[in-house]
C-alpha positions as CSV (number, residue, x, y, z in Angstrom):
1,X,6.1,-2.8,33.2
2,X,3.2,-4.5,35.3
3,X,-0.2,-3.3,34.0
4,X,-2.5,-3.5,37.4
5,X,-5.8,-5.1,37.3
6,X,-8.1,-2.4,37.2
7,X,-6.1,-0.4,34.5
8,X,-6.5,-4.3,32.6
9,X,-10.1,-3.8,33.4
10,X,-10.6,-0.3,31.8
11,X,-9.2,-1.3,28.5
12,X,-10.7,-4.5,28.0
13,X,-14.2,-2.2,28.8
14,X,-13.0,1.0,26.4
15,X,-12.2,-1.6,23.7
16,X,-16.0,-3.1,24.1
17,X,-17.5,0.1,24.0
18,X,-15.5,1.0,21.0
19,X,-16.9,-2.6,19.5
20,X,-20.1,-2.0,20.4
21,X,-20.4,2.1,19.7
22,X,-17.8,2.5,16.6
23,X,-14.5,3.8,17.0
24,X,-14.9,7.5,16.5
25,X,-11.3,8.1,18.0
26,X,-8.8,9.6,15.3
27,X,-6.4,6.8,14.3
28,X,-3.4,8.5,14.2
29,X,-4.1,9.1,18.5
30,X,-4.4,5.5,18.6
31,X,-0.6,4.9,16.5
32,X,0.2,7.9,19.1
33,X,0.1,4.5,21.8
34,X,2.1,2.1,19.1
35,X,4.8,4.4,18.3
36,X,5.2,6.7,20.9
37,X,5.0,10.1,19.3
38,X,2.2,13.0,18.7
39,X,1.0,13.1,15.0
40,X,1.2,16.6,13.5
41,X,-2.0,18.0,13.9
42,X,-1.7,19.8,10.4
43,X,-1.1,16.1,8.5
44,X,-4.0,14.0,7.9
45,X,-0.5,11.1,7.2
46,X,0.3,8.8,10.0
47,X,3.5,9.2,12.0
48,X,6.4,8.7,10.0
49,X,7.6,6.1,12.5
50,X,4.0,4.1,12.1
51,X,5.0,4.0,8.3
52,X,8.3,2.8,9.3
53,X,6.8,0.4,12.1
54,X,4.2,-0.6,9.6
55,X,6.5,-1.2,6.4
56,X,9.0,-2.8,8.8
57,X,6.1,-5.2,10.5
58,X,4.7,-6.4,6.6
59,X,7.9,-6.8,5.1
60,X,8.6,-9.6,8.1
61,X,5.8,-10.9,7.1
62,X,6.4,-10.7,3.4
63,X,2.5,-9.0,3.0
64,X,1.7,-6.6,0.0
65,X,-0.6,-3.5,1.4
66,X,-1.9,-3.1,-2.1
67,X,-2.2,-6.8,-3.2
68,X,-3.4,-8.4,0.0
69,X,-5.0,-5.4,2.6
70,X,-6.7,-8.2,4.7
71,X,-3.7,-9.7,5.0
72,X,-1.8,-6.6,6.2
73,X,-4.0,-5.8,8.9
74,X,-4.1,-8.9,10.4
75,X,-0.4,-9.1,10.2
76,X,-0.3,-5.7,12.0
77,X,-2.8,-6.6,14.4
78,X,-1.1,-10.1,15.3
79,X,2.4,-8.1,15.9
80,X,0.5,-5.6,17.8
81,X,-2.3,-6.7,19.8
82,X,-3.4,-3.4,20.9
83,X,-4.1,-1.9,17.8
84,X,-7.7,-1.9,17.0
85,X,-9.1,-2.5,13.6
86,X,-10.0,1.1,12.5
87,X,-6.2,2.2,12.9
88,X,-4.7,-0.7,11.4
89,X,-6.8,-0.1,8.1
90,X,-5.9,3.4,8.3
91,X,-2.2,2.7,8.4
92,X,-2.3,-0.3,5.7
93,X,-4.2,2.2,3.2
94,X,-1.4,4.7,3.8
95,X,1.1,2.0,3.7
96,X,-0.5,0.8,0.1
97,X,-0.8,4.1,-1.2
98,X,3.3,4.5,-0.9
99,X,5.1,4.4,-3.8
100,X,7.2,1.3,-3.8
């Protein structure tokens, strides 16, 4: 799919605003765009396919959640380079959290 310059344009200017006014969206809508389905508005959890995405993405990378955080984000970042910061830490504390 060819992404059109304006619609480039508009992103790279949403994600500035977001870096320069904090990222008050809910991070879940944002995994909504990774994964590709609705989060349950009743759950405060992730997606069950961003657990699976995210589990699948740091065990590829061989990366902890619990032993090495910084690490997990940046790995989910690298593999997904729409995924702002907020939503990453918000999966990779969920991620960390799970028993393993």
């Amino acid at each position: 799919m060819r992404v059109s310059t304006a619609a480039r344009s508009i992103d790279c200017m949403n994600r500035l605003k977001r870096l320069l006014h904090g990222d008050s969206r809910d991070p879940r809508v944002a995994l909504e765009q990774i994964v590709g389905t609705k989060a349950d508005p009743n759950s405060a959890a992730p997606q069950p396919e961003a657990i699976a995405w995210g589990a699948r993405v740091l065990a590829e990378h061989q990366v902890d959640p619990a032993a090495s955080p910084v690490r997990a984000v940046a790995a989910l970042r690298a593999s997904e380079p729409h995924l702002d910061l907020r939503p990453a830490v918000y999966l990779v504390d969920h991620l960390a959290a799970r028993p393993v």
